[in-house]
N, C-alpha and C positions, 0 to 999 in steps of 0.2 A: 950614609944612612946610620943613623943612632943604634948602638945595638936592640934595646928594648923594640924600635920598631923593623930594624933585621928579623928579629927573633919572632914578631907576630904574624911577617909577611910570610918569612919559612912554614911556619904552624899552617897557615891559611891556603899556601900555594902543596903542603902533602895532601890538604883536605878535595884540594880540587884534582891532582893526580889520582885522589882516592877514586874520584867521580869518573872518570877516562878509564881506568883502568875495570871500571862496575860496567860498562857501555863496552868494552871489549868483551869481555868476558860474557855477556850478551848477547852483544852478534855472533859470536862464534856458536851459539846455540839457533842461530837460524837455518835452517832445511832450506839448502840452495842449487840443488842439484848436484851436487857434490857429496859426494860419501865425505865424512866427519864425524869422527866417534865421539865429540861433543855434545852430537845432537843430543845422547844419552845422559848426559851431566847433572838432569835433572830428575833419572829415573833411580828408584828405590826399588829393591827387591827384598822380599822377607825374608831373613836368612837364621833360622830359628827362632823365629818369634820377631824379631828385632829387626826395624825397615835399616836396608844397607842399601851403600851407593851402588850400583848398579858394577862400576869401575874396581870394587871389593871386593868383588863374588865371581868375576869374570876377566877374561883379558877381551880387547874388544879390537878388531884390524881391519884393515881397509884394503884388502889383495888388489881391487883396481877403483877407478873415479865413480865405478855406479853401487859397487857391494860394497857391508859391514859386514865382519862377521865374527859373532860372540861368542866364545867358547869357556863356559862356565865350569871352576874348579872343581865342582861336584858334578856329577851324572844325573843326581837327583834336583838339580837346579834348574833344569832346565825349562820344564811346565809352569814354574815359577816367573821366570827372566821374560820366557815367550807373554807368559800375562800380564807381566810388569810394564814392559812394552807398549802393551795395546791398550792399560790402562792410565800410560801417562801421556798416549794421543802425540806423539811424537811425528806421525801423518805415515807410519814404515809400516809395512806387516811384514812381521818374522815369522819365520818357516823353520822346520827343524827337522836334521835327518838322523838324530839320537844321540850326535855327539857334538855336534854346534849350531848355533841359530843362524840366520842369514836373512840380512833387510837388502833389498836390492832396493835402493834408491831412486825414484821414477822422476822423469825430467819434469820442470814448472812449467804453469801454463802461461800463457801473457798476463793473466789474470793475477793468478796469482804470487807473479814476479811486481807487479803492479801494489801489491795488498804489501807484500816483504819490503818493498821500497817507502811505504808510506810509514809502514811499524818502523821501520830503521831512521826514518828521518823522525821520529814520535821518541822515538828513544832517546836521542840527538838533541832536540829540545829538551828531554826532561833534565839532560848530564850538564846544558846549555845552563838552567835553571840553578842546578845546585850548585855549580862553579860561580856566577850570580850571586846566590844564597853567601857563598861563603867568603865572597868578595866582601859584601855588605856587615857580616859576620866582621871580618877584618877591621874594616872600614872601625865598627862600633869599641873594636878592641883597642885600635890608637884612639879613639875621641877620652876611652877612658884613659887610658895610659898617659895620656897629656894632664888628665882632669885631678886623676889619683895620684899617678906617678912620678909627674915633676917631666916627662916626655915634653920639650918643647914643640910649639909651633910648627914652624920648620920642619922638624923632624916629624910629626905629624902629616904634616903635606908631601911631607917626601914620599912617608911610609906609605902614605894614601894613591900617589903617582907610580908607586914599585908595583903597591897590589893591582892596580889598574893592568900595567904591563905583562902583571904575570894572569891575570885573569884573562884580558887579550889570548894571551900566548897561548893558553887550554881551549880558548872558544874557538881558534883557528884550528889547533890540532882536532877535536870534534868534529868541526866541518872535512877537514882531508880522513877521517876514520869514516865518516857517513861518504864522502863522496866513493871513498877506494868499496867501499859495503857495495855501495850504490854499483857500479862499476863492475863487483861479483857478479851479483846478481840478474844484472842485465846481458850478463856474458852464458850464450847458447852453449 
């Protein structure tokens, strides 16, 4: 393959790791039964005025598969972290005995292992899409490259068969990241 279209495929093929790597980082924010101090990754705590990540203000451990439990640098954090919590609907209520907080984890219903399985495969599709998106993206970057650049033909078609392969190769790894989700999830 021509370098110029080496070099568009590479650009195209970080753009779609970007998209896998957004889709993990995702599911690990899903409530599956399983104590994961991810589920927090998304909560803010005010910590003099100024919303902080929740992971800044606290250390946050998992002693066994059903408890979290947050233990906030300050003393005075803690009415704070407890609110933060319940206000960013995380599905935990935390408890506090004046020096750490504690989410005990409650198991899923059928129901709503059924609902995480449908959001995971939603997710899946959308990371399916942008991998798509940025194949087609590519795709437009060799039609110019040929048109402006002097990129021949060929090398055009190649470049066009490379993204294909590499686009494949994200769309299969998504489906084993949604099937092993899937597989958590469904696991009692």
């Amino acid at each position: 393959m021509l370098p110029r279209a080496k070099e568009i495929v590479d650009s195209i093929s970080a753009k779609m790791q970007d998209s896998v790597d957004f889709l993990e980082e995702d599911l690990k924010t899903y409530r599956v039964g399983k104590a994961n101090p991810s589920i927090f990754n998304g909560v803010s705590v005010d910590y003099y005025g100024t919303q902080t990540p929740l992971n800044q203000v606290a250390s946050i451990t998992t002693p066994d598969a059903k408890t979290i439990v947050i233990q906030p640098w300050e003393r005075t954090l803690i009415g704070k972290v407890e609110k933060a919590i319940l206000d960013a609907n995380v599905g935990l209520t935390p408890s506090n005995n004046g020096e750490v907080i504690r989410c005990v984890v409650p198991a899923l219903t059928e129901e709503r292992r059924r609902e995480l399985i449908k959001k995971a495969k939603a997710a899946g599709e959308t990371s399916k899409v942008s991998v798509r998106n940025a194949r087609r993206d590519g795709i437009d970057l060799l039609k110019k490259a040929q048109k402006n650049e002097g990129l021949t033909e060929d090398g055009e078609k190649e470049g066009e068969e490379e993204l294909q392969k590499v686009t494949d190769k994200w769309v299969k790894k998504i489906d084993e990241i949604i099937a092993a989700k899937e597989k958590e999830i469904l696991t009692v």
